[in-house]
N, C-alpha and C positions, 0 to 999 in steps of 0.2 A: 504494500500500500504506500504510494507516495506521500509524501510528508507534504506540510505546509509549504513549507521552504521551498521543494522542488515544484508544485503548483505556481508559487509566485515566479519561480526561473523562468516554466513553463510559460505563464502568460506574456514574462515580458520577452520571450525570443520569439513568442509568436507579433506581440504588438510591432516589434522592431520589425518585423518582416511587411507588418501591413505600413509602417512610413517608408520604408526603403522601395516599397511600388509605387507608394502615393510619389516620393520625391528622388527617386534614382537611388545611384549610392553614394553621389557628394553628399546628399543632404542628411545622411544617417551615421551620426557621429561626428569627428570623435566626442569623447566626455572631458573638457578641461577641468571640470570642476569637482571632478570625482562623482558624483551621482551616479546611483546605482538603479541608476534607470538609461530607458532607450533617449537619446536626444535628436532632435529631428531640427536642421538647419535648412528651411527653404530660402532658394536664389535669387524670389520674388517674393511680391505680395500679393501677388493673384498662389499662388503658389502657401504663403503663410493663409492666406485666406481660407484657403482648402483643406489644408488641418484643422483650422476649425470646426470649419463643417465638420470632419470626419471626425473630430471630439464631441460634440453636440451630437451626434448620431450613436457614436459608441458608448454616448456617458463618460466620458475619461476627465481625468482632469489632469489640467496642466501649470508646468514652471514655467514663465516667462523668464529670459534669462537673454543676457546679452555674449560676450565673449567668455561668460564664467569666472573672470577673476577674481569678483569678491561672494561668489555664491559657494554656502561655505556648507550647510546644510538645509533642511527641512524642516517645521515642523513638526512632532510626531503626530499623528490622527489627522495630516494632512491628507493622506491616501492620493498622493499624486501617482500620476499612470507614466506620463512623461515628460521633458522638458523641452522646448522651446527657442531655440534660438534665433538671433536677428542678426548674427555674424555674418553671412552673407548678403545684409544689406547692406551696400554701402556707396558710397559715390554724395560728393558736394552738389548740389541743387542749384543755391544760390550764393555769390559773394558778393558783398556791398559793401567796398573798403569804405566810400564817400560817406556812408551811412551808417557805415559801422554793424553790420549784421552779417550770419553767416548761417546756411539754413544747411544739412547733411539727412541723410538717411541713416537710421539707428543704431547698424553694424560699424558706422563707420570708426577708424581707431580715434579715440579721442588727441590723440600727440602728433595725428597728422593734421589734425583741423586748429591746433595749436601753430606748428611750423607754417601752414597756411596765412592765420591770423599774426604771427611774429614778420613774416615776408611784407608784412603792409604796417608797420609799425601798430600794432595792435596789440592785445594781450587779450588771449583768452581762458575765462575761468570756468570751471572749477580747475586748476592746474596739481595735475598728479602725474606728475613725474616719476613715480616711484611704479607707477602701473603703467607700462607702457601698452601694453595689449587691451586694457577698461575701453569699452564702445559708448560711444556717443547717447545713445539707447540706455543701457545700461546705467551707466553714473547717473543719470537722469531720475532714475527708476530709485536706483537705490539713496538716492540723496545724498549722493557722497560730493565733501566738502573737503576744497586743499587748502593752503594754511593761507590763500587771498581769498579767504571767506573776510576774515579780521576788516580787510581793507572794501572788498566789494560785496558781502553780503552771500547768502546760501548759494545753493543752484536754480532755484524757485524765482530769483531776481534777477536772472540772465536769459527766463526763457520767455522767448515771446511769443513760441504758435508752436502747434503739434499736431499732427495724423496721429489718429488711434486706432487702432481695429478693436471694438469690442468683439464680447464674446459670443453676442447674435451673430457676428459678420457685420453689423455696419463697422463702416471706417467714417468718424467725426472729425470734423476739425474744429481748432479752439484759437484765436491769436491770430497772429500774421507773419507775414516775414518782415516788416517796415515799426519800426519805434512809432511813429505816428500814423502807423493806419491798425493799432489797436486797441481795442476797445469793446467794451462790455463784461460780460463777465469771467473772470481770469481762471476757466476751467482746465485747462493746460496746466495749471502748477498745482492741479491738486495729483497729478500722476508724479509727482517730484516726491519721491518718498515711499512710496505706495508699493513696490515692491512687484508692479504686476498684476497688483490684485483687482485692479481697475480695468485693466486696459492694457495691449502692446503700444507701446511707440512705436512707431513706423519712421516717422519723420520727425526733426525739432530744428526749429531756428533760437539762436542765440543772439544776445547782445557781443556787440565788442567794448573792450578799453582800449585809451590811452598805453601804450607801454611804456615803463617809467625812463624816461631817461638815462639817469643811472640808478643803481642800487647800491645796498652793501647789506650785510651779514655779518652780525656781530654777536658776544656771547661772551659771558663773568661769571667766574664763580665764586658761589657763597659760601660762608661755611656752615649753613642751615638752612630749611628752607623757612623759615621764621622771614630772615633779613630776604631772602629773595622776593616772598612774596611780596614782602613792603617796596622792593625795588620794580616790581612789575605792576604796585598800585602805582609807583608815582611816573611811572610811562603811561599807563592810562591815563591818567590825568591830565598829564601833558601836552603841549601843543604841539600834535605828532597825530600822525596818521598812517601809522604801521603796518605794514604787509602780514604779518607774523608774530605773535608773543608767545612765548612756550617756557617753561618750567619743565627742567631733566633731574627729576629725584631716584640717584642710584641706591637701591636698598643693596647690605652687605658690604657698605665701602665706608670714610668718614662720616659720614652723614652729610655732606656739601650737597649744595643745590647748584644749577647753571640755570643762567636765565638767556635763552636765546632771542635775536631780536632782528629782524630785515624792515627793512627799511627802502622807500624807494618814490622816485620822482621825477620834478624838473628841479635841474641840475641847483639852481640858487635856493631851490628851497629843501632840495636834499641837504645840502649844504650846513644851511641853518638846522637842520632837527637832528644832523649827527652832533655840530657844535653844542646845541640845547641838551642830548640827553647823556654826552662826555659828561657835561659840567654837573650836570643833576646826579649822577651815579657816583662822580669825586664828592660830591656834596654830601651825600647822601652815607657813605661809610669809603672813601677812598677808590672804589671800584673802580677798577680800568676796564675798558668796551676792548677787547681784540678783535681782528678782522677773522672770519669761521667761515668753513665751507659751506655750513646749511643745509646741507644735504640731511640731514636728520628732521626737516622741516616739513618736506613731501611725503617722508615717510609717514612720520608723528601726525600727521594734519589730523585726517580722516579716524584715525586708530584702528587701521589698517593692522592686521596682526595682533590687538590687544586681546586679554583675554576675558578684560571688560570694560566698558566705560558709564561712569557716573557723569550727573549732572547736577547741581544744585543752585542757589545766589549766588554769586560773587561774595558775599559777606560770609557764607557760611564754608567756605572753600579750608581754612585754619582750621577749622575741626573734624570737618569729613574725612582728609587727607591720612591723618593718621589713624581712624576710624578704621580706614581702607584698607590702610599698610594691615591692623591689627587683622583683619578678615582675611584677606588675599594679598597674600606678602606678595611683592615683586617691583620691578622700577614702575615708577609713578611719573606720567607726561600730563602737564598741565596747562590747559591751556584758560590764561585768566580772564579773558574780555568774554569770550565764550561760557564759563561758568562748568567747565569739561576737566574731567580725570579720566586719564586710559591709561589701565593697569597690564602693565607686558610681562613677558616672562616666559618660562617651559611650561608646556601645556595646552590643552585644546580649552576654545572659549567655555564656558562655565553654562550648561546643560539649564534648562529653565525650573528644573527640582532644585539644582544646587545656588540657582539666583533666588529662589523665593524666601528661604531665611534668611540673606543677604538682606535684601528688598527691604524686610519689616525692620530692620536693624537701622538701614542706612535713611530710614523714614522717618526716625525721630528725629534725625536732624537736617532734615526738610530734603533727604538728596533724594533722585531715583536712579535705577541702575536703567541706562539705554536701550528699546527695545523689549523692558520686561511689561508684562500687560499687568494691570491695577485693577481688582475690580472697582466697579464704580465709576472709572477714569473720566475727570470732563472730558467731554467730545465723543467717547464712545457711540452712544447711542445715534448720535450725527455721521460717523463716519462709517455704524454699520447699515444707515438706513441708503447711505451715499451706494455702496460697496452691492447692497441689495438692487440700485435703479440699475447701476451698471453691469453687474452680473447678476442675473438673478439666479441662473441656474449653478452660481459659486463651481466655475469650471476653472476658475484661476487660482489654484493653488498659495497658501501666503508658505514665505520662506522667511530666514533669517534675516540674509543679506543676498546681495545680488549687481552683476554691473556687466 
């Protein structure tokens, strides 16, 4: 008698067989993301459109999922059948150096529509450098933010119109491609975080920046993080407008803290705010600002790798902290304007049994752990009635993370 286990083999070598007819055999694999499920990349969108169909017919449900780099697991009780990917969508649409937009299709790599937007004096965020392979589609989806959130805001404020394929088969559009020709209601950035659960992306236009001038990357160490924190309050404060502010808490070393800091502009007024924050840092306990590679900056942003990350005030950042250490020892990345702790270290991220006594601990003093669900949560009842217009037959599977 075959076991459970060989049953599920069973259906998923047969599933895999029914997308490898619907889409050849480019579009049946590979798995980058490790899922132990069949993945199914169609070439088109009349092509993703057809899977749908063929989920809606089969009852299946599905991962939406971009190039896989930050989709790490599932839910349990998700019962997904397969995943979904938009890595074969890809190709620029529109560029509008003059206007500053830039519209791609979902698969496209995010660090080629960066070197695109750098070619024209631009800057485009969310900038993750640390993920070279992250799709357009994807970071979208998963809300993942690089460390020029600080200076330009989430991903949710760079997008300006979207194609969706829901899960009936319509394809909606939301926004525009033009700063000024949009308008009404900003249904587009409610798929910024969502995970999929809403809707594929298909398509997204972005806003452009300015590229700064110059930059620089700079970073001091404390010798606690008591005095760092208060050097990263009085950069907030400051008349400064910072690319980056990060707090590096090594556990198992002195106890020293680094305060990392980039910075960036037109050239006279970069000028002025590295003068400004030299003298406030001598001022401040002697601190000398050294020139740093940064590179820990793209990593750290998103917390990318952590193996959790809290959120709480900015006031209450001094007590959570070692709160944290005392729960889930490991290096502590802090980021202050954000109100964000990502906890790294050996180990796989922390299983949602082993977040729940975290959760009620780190709630007495106002934090939440990212990700974990609350019952009661404001918004809930809004975002499942949202979740119900758009899926009603809940064929979109929710996941961890995703990009």
């Amino acid at each position: 008698m075959a076991s459970p286990h060989d049953n599920w083999c069973a259906a998923m070598t047969t599933l895999a067989a029914s997308l490898a007819s619907l889409l050849g055999p480019a579009g049946n694999g590979p798995n980058p993301a490790g899922l132990a499920l069949p993945v199914a990349a169609p070439a088109d969108e009349a092509e993703l459109l057809e899977l749908l169909a063929f989920a809606r017919s089969e009852q299946l449900r599905v991962i939406p999922m971009g190039s896989g780099t930050g989709l790490t697991r599932w839910r349990a009780g998700t019962g997904a059948d397969f995943a979904l990917s938009t890595r074969r969508l890809t190709g620029v649409l529109a560029f509008e150096p003059d206007d500053g937009t830039l519209a791609a299709r979902a698969g496209t790599p995010l660090h080629e529509l960066a070197e695109l937007a750098a070619g024209s004096g631009h800057h485009l965020s969310p900038r993750l450098r640390h993920a070279p392979t992250a799709s357009l589609g994807g970071v979208l989806s998963a809300g993942r933010a690089g460390p020029d959130r600080l200076r330009l805001g989430p991903p949710r404020h760079q997008l300006l119109g979207t194609r969706i394929a829901l899960s009936d088969g319509t394809v909606a559009a939301s926004g525009g491609r033009l700063v000024k020709n949009v308008a009404g209601f900003d249904l587009h950035r409610l798929h910024c975080g969502s995970r999929g659960t809403l809707g594929i992306i298909l398509e997204a236009c972005l806003r452009l920046h300015p590229a700064p001038e110059v930059s620089s990357r700079l970073a001091t160490r404390f010798a606690g993080p008591d005095q760092a924190r208060a050097a990263a309050e009085l950069v907030r404060r400051g008349p400064l407008r910072p690319w980056a502010l990060v707090l590096e808490e090594l556990t198992g070393t002195d106890g020293s803290c680094t305060l990392h800091l980039e910075l960036g502009g037109a050239e006279q007024v970069h000028a002025a705010e590295l003068a400004w924050v030299r003298a406030a840092m001598a001022e401040l306990n002697g601190a000398t600002l050294a020139p740093a590679s940064g590179e820990e900056l793209d990593h750290w942003a998103d917390g990318a790798g952590a193996r959790l990350t809290v959120t709480c005030q900015n006031s209450r950042l001094a007590a959570v902290a070692p709160l944290l250490a005392e729960l889930v020892p490991g290096p502590q990345v802090t980021q202050p304007d954000l109100s964000q702790i990502h906890v790294f270290g050996h180990g796989p991220p922390l299983t949602e049994a082993e977040r729940h006594p975290l959760a009620q601990r780190l709630a007495r003093q106002g934090a939440r752990i990212t990700g974990h669900a609350r019952a009661a949560e404001p918004g809930a009842e809004w975002s499942a009635r949202i979740r119900g217009a758009l899926d009603p037959l809940s064929m979109f599977a929710e996941t961890e993370a995703g990009s």
